[in-house]
C-alpha positions in Angstrom: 23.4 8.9 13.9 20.5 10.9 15.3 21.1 10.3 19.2 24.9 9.1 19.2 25.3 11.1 22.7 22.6 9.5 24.3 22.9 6.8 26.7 20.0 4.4 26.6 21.7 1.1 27.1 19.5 -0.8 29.4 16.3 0.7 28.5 13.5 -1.1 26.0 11.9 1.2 23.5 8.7 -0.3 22.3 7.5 1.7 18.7 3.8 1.0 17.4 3.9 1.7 13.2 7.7 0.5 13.4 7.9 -0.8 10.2 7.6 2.5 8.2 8.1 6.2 8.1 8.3 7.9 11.3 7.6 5.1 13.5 11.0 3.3 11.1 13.3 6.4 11.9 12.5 6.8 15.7 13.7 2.3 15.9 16.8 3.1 14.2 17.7 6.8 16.5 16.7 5.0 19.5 18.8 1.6 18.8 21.5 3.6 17.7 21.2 5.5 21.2 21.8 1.6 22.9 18.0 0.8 23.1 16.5 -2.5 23.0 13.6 -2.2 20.3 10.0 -4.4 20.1 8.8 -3.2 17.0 4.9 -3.2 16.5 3.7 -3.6 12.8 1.0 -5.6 11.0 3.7 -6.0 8.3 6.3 -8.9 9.0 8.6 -8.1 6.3 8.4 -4.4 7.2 9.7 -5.2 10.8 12.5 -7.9 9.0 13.9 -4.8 6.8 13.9 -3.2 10.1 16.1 -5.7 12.1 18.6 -5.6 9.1 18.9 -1.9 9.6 19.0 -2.3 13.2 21.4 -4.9 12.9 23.7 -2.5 11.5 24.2 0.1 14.4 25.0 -3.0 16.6 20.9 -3.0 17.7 18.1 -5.8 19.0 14.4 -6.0 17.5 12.3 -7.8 19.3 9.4 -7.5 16.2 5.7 -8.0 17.4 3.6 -8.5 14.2 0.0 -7.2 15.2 -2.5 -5.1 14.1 -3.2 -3.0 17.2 -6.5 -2.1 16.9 -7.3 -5.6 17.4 -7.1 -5.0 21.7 -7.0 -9.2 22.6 -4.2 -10.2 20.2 -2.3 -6.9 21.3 -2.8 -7.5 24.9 -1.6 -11.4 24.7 1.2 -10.2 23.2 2.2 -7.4 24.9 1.9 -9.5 28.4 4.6 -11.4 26.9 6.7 -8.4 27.1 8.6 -8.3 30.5 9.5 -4.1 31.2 8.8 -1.5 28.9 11.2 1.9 29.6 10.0 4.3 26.8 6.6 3.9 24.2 7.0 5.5 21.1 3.2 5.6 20.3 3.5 6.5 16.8 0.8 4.2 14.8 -1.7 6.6 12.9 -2.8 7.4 9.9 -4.9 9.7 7.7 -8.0 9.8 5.3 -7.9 13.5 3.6 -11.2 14.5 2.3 -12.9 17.6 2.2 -14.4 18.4 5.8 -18.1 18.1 4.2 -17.5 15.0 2.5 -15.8 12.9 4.8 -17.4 9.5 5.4 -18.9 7.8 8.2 -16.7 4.8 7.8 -13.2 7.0 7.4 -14.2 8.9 10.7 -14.7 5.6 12.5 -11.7 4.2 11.1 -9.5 7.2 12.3 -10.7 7.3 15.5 -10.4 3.7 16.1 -6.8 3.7 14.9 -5.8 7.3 16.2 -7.2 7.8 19.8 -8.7 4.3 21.2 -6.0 2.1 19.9 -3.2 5.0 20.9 -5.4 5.1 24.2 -4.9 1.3 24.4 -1.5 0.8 24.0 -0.4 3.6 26.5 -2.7 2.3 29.0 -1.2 -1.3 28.5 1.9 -0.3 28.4 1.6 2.1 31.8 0.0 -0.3 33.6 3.6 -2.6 32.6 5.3 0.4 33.8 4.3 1.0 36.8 4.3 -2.9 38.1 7.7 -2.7 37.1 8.4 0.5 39.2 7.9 -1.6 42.4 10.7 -4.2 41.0 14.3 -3.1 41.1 16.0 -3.6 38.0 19.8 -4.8 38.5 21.7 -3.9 35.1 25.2 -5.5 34.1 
């Protein structure tokens, strides 16, 4: 029960690396606060363990299997997606090695994951944001 005494029925929550760790935790605390989830993963059967978690504190996945530094096949899917209230841009990772060994191909990794395809979503997902600013949204 990490946000019980917050209100965020109405609002849709959408968590890049949802499947595991941190990105897993902040789901489950923001469903349990009333929002609607669309899970980003590359790992389907992480996002189903998800939605039978979710499931439990009365929640809705909407699970979006996608690797996101792959910019076309996160874009089609993410225009799919019809308002966005909160991005919990949480996808990352990490390579440790010693600062004078680290390899070309690690550093290129990490920076594609970590800043362009962070930089991606949030500028996909702002973009969604701020068309849907002009719309009023009537809730029930």
């Amino acid at each position: 029960m990490y946000l019980k005494k917050i209100n965020l029925r109405n609002k849709v929550a959408l968590v890049t690396g949802a499947g595991k760790g941190i990105g897993r935790a902040c789901s489950i605390a923001l469903a349990e606060a009333g929002a609607t989830i669309i899970g980003v993963s590359r790992t389907g059967s992480d996002l189903d363990k998800l939605q039978k978690d979710i499931k439990k504190v009365k929640g809705k996945l909407v699970k979006i299997t996608c690797d996101i530094m792959d910019y076309e096949d996160l874009s089609s899917k993410l225009k799919k997606i019809k308002k966005v209230d909160i991005l919990v841009n949480n996808a990352g990772t990490n390579i440790p090695e010693p600062f004078e060994k680290i390899k070309q191909t690690s550093m290129n990794y990490l920076v594609d994951l970590n800043m362009k395809a962070a930089f991606n979503i949030a500028q996909l997902v702002v973009l969604k944001m701020l068309k849907n600013k002009k719309k009023r949204w009537i809730y029930n």
